[in-house]
C-alpha positions in Angstrom: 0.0 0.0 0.0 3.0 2.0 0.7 4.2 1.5 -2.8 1.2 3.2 -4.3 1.6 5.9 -2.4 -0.9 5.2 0.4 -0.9 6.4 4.2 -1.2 3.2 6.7 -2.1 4.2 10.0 -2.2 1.4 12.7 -3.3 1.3 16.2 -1.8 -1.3 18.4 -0.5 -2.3 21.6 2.4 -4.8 20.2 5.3 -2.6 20.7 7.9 -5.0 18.5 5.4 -4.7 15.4 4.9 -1.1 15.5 8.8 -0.7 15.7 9.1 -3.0 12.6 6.7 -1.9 10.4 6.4 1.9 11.2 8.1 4.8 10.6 6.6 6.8 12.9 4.7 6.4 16.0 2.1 8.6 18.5 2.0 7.7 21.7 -1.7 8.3 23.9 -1.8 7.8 27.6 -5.4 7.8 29.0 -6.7 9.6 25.5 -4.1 12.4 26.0 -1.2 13.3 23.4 1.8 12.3 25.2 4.6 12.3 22.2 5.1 11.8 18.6 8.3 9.4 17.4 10.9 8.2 14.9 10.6 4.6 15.4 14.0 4.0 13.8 15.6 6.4 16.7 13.6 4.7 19.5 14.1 1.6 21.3 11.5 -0.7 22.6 12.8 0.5 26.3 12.0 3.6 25.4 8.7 3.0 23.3 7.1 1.5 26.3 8.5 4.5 29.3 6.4 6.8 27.0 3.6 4.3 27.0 4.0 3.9 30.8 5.0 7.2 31.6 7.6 6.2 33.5 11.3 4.1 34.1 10.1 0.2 34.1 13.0 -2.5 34.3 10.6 -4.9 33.4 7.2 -6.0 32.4 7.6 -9.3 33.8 8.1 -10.3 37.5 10.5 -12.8 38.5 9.5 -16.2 39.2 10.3 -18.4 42.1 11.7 -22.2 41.8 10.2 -22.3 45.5 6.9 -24.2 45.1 4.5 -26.5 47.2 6.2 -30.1 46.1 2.3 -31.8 46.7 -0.3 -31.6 43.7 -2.8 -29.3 44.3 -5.1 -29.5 41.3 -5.4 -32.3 39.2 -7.3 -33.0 35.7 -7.9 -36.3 34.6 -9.7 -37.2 31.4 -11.0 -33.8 31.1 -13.4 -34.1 27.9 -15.9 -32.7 25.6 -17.0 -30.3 22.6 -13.4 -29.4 21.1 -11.7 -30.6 23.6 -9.7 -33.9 25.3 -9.3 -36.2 26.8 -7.2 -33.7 28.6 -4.9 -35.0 31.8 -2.2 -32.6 33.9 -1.0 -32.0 37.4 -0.8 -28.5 38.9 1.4 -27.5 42.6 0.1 -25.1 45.0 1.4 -21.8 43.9 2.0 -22.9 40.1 1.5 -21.1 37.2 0.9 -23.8 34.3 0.3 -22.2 31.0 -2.4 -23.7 28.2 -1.1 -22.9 24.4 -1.3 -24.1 21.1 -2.8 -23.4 17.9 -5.5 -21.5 17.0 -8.8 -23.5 16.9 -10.5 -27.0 18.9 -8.4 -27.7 22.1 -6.7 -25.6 24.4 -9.2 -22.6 23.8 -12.2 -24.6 24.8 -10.6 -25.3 28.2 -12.0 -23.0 30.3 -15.2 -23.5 29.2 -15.0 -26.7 31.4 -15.7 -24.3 33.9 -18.6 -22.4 32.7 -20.6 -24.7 30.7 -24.1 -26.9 31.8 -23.1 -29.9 34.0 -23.1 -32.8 31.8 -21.4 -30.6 28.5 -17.9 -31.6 29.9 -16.9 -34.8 31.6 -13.9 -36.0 34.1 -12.1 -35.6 37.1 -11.1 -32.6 38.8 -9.5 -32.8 41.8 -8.5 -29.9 44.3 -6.1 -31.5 47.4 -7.6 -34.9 46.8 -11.2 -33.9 46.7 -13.6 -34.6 43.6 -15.2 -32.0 42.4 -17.2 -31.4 39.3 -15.7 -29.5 36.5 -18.7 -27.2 36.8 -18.5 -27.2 40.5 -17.8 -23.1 41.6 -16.5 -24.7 45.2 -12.7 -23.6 45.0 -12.1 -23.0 40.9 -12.6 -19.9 39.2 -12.5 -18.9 35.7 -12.0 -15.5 34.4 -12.3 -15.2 30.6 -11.3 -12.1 28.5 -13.4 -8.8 29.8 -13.5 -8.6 25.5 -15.4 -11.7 24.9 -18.1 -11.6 27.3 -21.6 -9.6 27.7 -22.1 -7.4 30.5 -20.4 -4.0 29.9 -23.6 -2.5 30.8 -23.5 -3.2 34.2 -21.2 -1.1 36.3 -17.7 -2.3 37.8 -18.8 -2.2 41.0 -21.9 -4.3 40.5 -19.8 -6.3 38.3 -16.6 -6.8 40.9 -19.2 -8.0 43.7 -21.2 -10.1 42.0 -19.5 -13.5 42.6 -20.4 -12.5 46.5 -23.5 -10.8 46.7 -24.7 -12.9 49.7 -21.7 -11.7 51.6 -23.3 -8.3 52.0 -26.9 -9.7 53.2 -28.0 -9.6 56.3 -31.8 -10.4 57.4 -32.6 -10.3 53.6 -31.6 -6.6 53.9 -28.7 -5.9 51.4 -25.9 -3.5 53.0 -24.6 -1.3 50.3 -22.5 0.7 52.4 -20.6 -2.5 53.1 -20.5 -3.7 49.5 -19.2 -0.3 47.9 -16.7 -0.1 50.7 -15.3 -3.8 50.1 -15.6 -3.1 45.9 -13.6 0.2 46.4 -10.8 -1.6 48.1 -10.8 -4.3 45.4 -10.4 -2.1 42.4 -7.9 -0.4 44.5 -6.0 -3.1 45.2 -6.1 -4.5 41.6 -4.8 -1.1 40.2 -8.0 -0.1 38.1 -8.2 3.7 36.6 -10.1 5.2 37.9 -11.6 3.3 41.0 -14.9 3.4 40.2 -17.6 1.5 40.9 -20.1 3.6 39.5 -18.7 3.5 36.0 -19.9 0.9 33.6 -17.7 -1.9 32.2 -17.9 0.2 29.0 -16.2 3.4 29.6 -13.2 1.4 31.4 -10.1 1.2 29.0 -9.6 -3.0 27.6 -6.7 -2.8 30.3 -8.7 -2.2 33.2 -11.7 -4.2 31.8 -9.7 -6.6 32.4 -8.3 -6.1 36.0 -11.4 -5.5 37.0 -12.6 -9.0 35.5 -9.9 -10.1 38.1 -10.4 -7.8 40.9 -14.4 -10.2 40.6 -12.5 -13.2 41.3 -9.2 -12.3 43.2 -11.5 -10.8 45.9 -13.5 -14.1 46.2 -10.0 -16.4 47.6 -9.9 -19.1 44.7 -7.8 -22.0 45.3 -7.7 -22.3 41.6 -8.2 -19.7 38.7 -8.5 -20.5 34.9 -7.8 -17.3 33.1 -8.5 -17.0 29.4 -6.2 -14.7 27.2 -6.1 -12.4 30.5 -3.7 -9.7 28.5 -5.3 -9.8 25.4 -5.6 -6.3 23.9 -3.9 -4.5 26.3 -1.4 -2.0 26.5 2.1 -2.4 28.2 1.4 -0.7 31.6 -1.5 -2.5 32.0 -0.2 -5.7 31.1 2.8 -5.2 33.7 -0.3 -4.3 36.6 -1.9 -7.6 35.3 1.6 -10.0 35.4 2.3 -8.7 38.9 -1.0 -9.5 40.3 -1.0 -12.8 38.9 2.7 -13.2 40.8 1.6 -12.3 43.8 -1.9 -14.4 43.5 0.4 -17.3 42.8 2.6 -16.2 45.9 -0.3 -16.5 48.5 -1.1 -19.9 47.1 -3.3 -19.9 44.4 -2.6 -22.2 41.4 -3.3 -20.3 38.4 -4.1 -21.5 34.6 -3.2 -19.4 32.1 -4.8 -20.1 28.8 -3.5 -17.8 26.0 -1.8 -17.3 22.8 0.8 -14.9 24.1 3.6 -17.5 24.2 6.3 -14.7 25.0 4.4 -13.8 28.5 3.6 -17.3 29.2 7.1 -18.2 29.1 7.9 -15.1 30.9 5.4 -15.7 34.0 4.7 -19.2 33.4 6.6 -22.4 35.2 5.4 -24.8 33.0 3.7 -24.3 29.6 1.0 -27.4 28.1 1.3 -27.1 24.5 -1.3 -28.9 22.7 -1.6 -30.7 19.1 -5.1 -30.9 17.9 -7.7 -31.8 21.2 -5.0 -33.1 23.3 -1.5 -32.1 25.2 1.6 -32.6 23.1 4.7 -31.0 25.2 5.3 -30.2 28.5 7.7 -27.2 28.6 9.7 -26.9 32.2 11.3 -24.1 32.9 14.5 -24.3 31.6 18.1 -22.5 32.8 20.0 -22.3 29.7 17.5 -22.7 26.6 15.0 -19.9 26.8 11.7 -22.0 27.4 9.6 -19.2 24.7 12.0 -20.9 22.3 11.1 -24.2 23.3 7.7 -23.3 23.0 7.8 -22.2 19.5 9.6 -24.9 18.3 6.7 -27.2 19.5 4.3 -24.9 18.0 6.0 -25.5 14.7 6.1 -29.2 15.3 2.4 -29.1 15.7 2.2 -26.8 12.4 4.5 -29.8 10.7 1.4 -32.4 11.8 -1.1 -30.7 11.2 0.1 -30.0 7.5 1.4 -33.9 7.4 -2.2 -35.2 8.5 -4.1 -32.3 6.4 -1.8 -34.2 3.3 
């Protein structure tokens, strides 16, 4: 399009795109001008301070080799529309990410959690106990704020939802109670601005998000599934989101990270499930000295070589 003489303008939060295919870029912060660059005199550092609006050493926290040793979540035979039979361990503390390609398999997995009883069949265990995989006792699952309904109803409404009962008392609801307790959540989770008056709506993707988290964080899971939890999001926000999830999985709380981000999950992931077709295919450890994102892709292409193979 260039060639014929055509303006392109792009809008995007992938910073190493932008920097490859640009030759210019503007840079908005909460709908405000903030700067206008050369992308071939600025470095991705730099890209994302102006982003930010401020000195970051790092998106991504660091992780710990210190986990519980006993299995805290177990899936066995985990089965049903586009999906399975799935089977995997989790540790207390863990977090396990889901990838692979695009289409039937590891995308369907959270709806396991979310679906009629009787759409998904297996085992789900949580320290040694049975439970259903539609069971809401001790496993959450928070997809994308982008792929669900409900931006009409406010964040506040939205955040407390999970735990309405909590602020009833002789069938009398307390709202006093219930805005207090939401206004500490979206606090805590970093949401701009700490509303809980606004609708869903007129939040930015970023803190649609965190406040799809700040819904579930507040309610103590022992396990959470998140789907594509970064997806759309700009840099800062994604930072707010990746240290939450640390410090989540610091208290205890075995998280499931479901995406197609492969950098981030190798970043904040210990241990990475990549699928072929319904099923696992790898199991990517962390690794010292091969960079496990590499060890990711090179699965991913594996599965690309089958799929082509089979599809022959």
């Amino acid at each position: 399009m260039t060639a014929r003489s055509l303006g392109v303008v792009i809008v995007s939060h992938r910073i190493d795109e932008i920097l490859s295919i640009t030759q210019r870029v503007t840079v908005l912060r909460e709908g405000d001008f903030v700067g206008l660059l050369s992308t071939d005199e600025t470095s991705q550092t730099e890209l994302v301070e102006w982003i930010v609006g401020s000195r970051i050493a790092t998106i991504y926290p660091a992780l710990s080799d210190k986990r519980d040793t006993n299995m805290h979540l177990q899936i066995e035979d985990l089965q049903g529309p586009g999906i399975g039979p799935v089977t995997f361990k989790a540790r207390r503390g863990e977090i396990l990410g889901l990838t692979g390609l695009l289409g039937p398999g590891f995308a369907r997995f959270p709806e396991a959690f979310n679906s009629d009883v009787g759409v998904f069949r297996g085992r789900v265990m949580i320290d040694g106990r049975t439970i259903s995989p539609q069971s809401r006792i001790g496993c959450r699952s928070g997809r994308s704020a982008r792929k669900r309904g409900g931006h009409d109803i406010n964040s506040g409404r939205h955040v407390s939802l999970p735990r309405v009962s909590e602020f009833v008392r002789r069938g009398f609801r307390r709202s006093f109670c219930e805005c207090q307790n939401v206004q500490e959540a979206l606090q805590e989770l970093l949401v701009r601005p700490p509303r809980g008056d606004l609708a869903m709506s007129r939040l930015s993707g970023g803190n649609q998000q965190k406040a799809v988290l700040a819904k579930w964080v507040k309610s103590a899971p022992l396990v959470l599934v998140l789907h594509e939890p970064t997806q759309g999001v700009d840099v800062g926000a994604k930072r707010d989101i990746f240290y939450l999830l640390k410090a989540l999985a610091d208290k205890g709380t075995t998280l499931v990270l479901v995406s197609n981000e492969h950098e981030d999950l190798a970043h904040l992931s210990n241990r990475v499930l990549v699928f072929h077709g319904l099923r696992t295919a790898r199991n990517m450890g962390l690794c010292r000295n091969v960079k496990l994102w590499s060890r990711v892709m090179l699965s991913m292409f594996f599965n690309l070589y089958l799929a082509y193979r089979n599809f022959k």
